[in-house]
N, C-alpha and C positions, 0 to 999 in steps of 0.2 A: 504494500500500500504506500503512495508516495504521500510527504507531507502536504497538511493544509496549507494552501497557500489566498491568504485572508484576502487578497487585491487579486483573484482572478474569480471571478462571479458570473455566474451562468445566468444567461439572458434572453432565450430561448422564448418563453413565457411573455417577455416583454416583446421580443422584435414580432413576435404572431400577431400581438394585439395594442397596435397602438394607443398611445393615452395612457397605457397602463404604467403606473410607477411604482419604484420600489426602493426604499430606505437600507441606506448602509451607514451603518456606526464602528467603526473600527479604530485601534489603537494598534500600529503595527511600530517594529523594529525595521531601520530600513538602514544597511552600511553606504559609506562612501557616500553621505550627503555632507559637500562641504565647498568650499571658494574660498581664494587667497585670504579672503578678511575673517569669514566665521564658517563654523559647521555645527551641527545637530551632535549634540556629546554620544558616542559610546553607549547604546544601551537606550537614548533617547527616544521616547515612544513618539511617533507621528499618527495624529488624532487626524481622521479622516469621515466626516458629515459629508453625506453624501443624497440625493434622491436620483435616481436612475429611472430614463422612463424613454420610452419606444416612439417614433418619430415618424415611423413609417419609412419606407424607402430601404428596409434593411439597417436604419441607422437608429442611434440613442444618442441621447444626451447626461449627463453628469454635472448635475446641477449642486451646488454644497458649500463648503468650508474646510481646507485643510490647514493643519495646525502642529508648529512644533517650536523645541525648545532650542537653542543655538549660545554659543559660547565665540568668544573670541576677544580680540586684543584693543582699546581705546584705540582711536586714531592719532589719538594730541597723547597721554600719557603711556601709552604702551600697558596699561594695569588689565588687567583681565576682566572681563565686560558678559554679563547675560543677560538673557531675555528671550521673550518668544516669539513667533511669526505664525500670523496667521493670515491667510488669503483667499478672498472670496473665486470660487473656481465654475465655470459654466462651458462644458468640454461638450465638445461630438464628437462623436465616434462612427465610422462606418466602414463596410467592407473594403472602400477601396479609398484611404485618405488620399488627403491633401495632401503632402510634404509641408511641417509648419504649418498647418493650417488644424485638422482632424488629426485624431488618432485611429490605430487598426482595430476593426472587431472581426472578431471568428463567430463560424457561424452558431454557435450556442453558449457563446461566453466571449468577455471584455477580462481584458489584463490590463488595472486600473493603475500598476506601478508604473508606467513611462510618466503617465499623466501628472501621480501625485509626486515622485522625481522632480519633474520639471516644476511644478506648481512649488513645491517647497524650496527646492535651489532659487528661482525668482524673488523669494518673497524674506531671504537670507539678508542682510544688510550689509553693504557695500562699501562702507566703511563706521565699523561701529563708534561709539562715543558713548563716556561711563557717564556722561551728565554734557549738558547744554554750555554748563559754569566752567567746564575742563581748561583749565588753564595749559594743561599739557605738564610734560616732565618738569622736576622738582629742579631749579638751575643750581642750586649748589652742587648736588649729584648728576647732574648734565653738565659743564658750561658749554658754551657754544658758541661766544664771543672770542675776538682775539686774547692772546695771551696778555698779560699785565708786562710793560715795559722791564723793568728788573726782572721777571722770569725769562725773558725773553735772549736768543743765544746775540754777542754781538756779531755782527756780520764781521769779517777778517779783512777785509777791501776797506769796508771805512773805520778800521780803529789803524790801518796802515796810512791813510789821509788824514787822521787827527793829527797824527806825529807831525807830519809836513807844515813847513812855515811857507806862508804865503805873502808874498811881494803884493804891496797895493799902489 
């Protein structure tokens, strides 16, 4: 027996008779959800609301709210930053997508993971921020100005010009 796999839902039922809708509530595990700035932590459940309902034409729709939690690094302080994302999702699906447009349905079941994949990586934050007030790194533990004149090495070309007397 292969495992359940909670994002592919058979839909047979629906494409027969359009109008007909159908409710999914699921909280799934989903790896490798992530982008240079944040990702969905390790073990991170993705809440996925869902109504699914027949369109005619062989095609459905996936109408809902997918939902998760994401981790990742201030953009000004670099301090480690969470929070969740959630995004309103209203998909078709049909035998023969669109490229970027639809998604693929088989003919007695929809595999809802590209969908909610893409919907959750979109809806990721692209440069996160621990607060509005972030002033950014702490400048004693940063600096990032030039060096202070006494710190600073002399250059060997003009401490050999200091020595020289000049005719006026």
């Amino acid at each position: 027996m292969s495992p359940r796999r909670p994002l592919r839902v058979g839909v047979a039922e629906l494409l027969a008779h359009p109008g007909t809708r159908r409710e999914l509530h699921e909280s799934v595990v989903l790896a490798g959800l992530a982008t240079t700035a944040a990702q969905v932590p390790d073990g991170g459940e993705v809440a996925v609301d869902l109504v699914l309902e027949g369109i005619g034409g062989g095609a459905l729709t996936a109408t809902g709210t997918v939902g998760a939690p994401w981790q990742g690094a201030c953009r000004r302080c670099l301090e480690p930053v969470e929070g969740s994302a959630e995004v309103d999702v209203r998909e078709v699906f049909e035998p023969r997508p669109t490229e970027g447009e639809t998604y693929p349905l088989g003919t007695d079941e929809v595999d809802l993971e590209p969908m909610v994949r893409d919907a959750v990586l979109l809806a990721l934050p692209l440069a996160p921020l621990c607060a509005d007030t972030c002033a950014g790194p702490v400048p004693d533990e940063f600096p990032t100005g030039p060096a202070l004149a006494e710190e600073r090495p002399v250059d060997p070309r003009w401490a050999a010009l200091s020595d020289l007397e000049f005719d006026e």
